[in-house]
C-alpha positions in Angstrom: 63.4 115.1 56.2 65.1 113.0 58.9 67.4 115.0 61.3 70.4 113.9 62.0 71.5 111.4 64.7 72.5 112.4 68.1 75.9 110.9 69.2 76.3 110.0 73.3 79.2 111.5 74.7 80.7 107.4 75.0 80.1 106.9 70.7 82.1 109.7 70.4 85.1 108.9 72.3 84.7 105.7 70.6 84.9 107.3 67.8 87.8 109.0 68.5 89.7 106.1 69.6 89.4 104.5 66.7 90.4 107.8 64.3 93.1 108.0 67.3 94.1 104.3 66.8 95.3 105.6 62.7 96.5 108.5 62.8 98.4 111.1 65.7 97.4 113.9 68.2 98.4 116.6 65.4 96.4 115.1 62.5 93.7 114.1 64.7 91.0 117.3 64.3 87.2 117.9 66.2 86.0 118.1 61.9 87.3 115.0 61.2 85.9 113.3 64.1 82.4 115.1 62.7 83.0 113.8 59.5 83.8 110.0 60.2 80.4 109.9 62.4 78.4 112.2 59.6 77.7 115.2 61.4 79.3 118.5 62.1 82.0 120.1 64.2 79.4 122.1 66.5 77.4 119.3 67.2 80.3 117.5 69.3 81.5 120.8 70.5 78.5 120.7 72.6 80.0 117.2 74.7 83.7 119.0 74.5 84.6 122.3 74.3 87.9 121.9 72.6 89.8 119.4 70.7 92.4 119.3 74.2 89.2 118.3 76.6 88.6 115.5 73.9 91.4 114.4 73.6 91.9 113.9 77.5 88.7 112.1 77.5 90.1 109.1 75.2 93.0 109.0 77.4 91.3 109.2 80.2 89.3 106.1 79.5 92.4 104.4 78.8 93.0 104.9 82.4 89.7 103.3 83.3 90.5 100.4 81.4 93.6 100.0 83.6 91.6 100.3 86.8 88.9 97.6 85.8 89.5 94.7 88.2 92.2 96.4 90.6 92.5 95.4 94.2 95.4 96.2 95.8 98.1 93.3 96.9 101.3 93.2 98.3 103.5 95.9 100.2 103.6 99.4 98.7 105.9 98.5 96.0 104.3 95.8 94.5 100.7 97.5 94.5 103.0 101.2 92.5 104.7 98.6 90.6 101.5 96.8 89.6 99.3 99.7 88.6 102.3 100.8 86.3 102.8 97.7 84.4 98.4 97.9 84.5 98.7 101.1 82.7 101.8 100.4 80.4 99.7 97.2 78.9 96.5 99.1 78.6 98.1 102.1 76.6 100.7 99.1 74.7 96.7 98.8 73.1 96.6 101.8 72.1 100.2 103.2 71.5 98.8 106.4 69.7 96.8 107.0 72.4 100.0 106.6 74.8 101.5 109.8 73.2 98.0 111.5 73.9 98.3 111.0 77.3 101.9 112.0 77.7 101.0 115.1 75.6 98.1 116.5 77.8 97.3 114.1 80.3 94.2 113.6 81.6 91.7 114.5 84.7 89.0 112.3 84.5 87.8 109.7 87.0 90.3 107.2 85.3 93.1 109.7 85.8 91.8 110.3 90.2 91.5 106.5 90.4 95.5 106.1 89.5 96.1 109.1 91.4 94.7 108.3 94.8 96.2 103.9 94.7 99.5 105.6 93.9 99.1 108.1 96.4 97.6 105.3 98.9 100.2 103.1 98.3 102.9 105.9 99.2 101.1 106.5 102.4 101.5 103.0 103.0 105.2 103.2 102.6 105.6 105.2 106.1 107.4 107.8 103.9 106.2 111.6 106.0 103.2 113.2 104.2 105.1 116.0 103.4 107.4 113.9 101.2 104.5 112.3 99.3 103.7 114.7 96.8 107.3 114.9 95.1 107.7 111.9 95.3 104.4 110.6 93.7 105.3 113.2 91.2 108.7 111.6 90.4 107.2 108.4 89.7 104.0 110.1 87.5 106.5 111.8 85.3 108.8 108.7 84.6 106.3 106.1 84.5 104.5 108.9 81.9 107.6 109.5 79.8 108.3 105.5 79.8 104.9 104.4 78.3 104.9 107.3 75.7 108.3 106.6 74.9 107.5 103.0 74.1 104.5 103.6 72.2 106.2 105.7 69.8 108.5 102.5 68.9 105.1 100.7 68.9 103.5 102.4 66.2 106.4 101.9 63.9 105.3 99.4 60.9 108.2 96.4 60.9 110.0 97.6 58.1 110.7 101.3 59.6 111.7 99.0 62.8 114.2 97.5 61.1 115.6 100.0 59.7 116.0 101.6 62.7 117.6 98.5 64.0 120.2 98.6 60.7 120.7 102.5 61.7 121.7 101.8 64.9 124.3 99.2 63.9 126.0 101.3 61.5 126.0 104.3 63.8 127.4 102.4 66.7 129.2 100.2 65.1 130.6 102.4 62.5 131.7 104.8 64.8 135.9 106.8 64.8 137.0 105.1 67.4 139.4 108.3 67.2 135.9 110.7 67.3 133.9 108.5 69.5 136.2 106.3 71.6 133.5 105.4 74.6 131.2 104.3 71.4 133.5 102.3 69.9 134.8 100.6 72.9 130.8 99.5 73.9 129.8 99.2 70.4 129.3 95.7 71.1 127.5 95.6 74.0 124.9 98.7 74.0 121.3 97.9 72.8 119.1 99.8 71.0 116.3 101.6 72.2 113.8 99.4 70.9 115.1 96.2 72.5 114.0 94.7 75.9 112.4 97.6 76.8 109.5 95.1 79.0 112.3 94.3 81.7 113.7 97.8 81.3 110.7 99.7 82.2 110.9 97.6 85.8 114.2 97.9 86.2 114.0 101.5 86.2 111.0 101.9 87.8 112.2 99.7 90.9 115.6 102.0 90.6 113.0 105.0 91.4 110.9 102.8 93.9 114.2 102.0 96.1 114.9 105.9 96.0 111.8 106.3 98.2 112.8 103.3 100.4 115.9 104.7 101.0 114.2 108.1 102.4 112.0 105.5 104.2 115.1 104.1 105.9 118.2 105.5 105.7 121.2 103.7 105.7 122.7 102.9 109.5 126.2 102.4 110.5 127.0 98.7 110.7 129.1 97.1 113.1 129.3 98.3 117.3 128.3 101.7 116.5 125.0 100.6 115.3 124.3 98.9 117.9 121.8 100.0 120.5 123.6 100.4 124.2 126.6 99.5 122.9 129.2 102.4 123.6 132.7 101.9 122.3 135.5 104.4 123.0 138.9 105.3 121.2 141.6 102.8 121.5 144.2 104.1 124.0 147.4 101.9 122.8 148.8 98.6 122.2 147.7 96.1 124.9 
């Protein structure tokens, strides 16, 4: 009697991309991974001790995919602003993969490799290495919670879309203008979440980027008293 196959470590995580790809992190179990490939839980227990560590594997190659073909260009904001958009179009591939990551992150190579061109491209800012850190964690956290958000619209079939889009426009725009008065008065105007959110996720992103900058430079006092050498003193009346 044949034994059964032995799965690689990568089949695996293919595997689980694709059980990934239709259905969630809380569905998602090690026995129906073992199932889909025809084997048993303690056989891929012996690549990954625990559903978490698997998990941050897929992710983690999701990050990987991001990397392939980097070079860095452009000042420090262009190569953090690049590498995000890299990431946010690798994960828009996999949206139920995006709430993975933002769930339990990941600390494979993939996840080192965005770490240390983020971290580079900080360095290259001239902000002080003491600075770095929080700030590289600032930008982590919201470029994270962006791409997570965003895939949970992406994995929404058309039909819950628009109805979500029809909810919206009855909330707002069937809002007591007595009970809500600052809803009512930009019912009009305010989007919903689901709407431009490409040009969003840069504009809040370069919101956090010129945060840095300003750290980088601060603001100077304009006119004579910025002026180097130039000393001015108090008026002393009418000439």
């Amino acid at each position: 009697m044949a034994g059964r196959r032995r799965w690689s470590t990568e089949e695996i995580l293919d595997a689980a991309a694709e059980l990934l790809r239709t259905s969630d992190a809380e569905s998602f179990s090690v026995r129906k991974l073992a199932a889909a490939l025809g084997t048993d839980s303690s056989s891929l227990y012996r690549h990954f001790r625990s559903k978490t560590e698997l998990l941050r594997a897929v992710a983690d190659r999701i990050l990987l995919a991001a990397m392939d073909g980097y070079r860095p260009e452009g000042d420090w904001k262009q190569r953090i602003t690049t590498l995000a958009l890299r990431v946010r179009e690798a994960f828009g591939r996999h949206p139920q993969l995006a709430a993975v990551w933002g769930r339990y992150a990941s600390g494979g190579t993939g996840s080192r490799m965005i770490m240390e061109e983020m971290l580079q491209a900080l360095r290259a800012s001239g902000l002080p290495d003491e600075e770095i850190p929080g700030s590289y964690h600032r930008i982590a956290i919201l470029v994270a919670s962006l791409i997570a958000s965003e895939a949970g619209v992406g994995t929404l079939t058309s039909e819950e879309f628009d109805q979500g889009m029809e909810l919206f426009r009855v909330t707002v725009l069937g809002a007591d203008p007595e009970r809500f008065p600052a809803v009512a008065h930009f019912a009009r105007d305010v989007r919903p979440l689901g709407v431009d959110r490409h040009a969003a996720f840069e504009e809040i992103l370069a919101v956090q980027l010129a945060h840095v900058e300003a750290a980088i430079h601060p603001s100077r006092p304009t006119g004579s008293e910025g002026r180097a050498g130039t000393a001015t003193a108090p008026p002393t009346g009418r000439r």
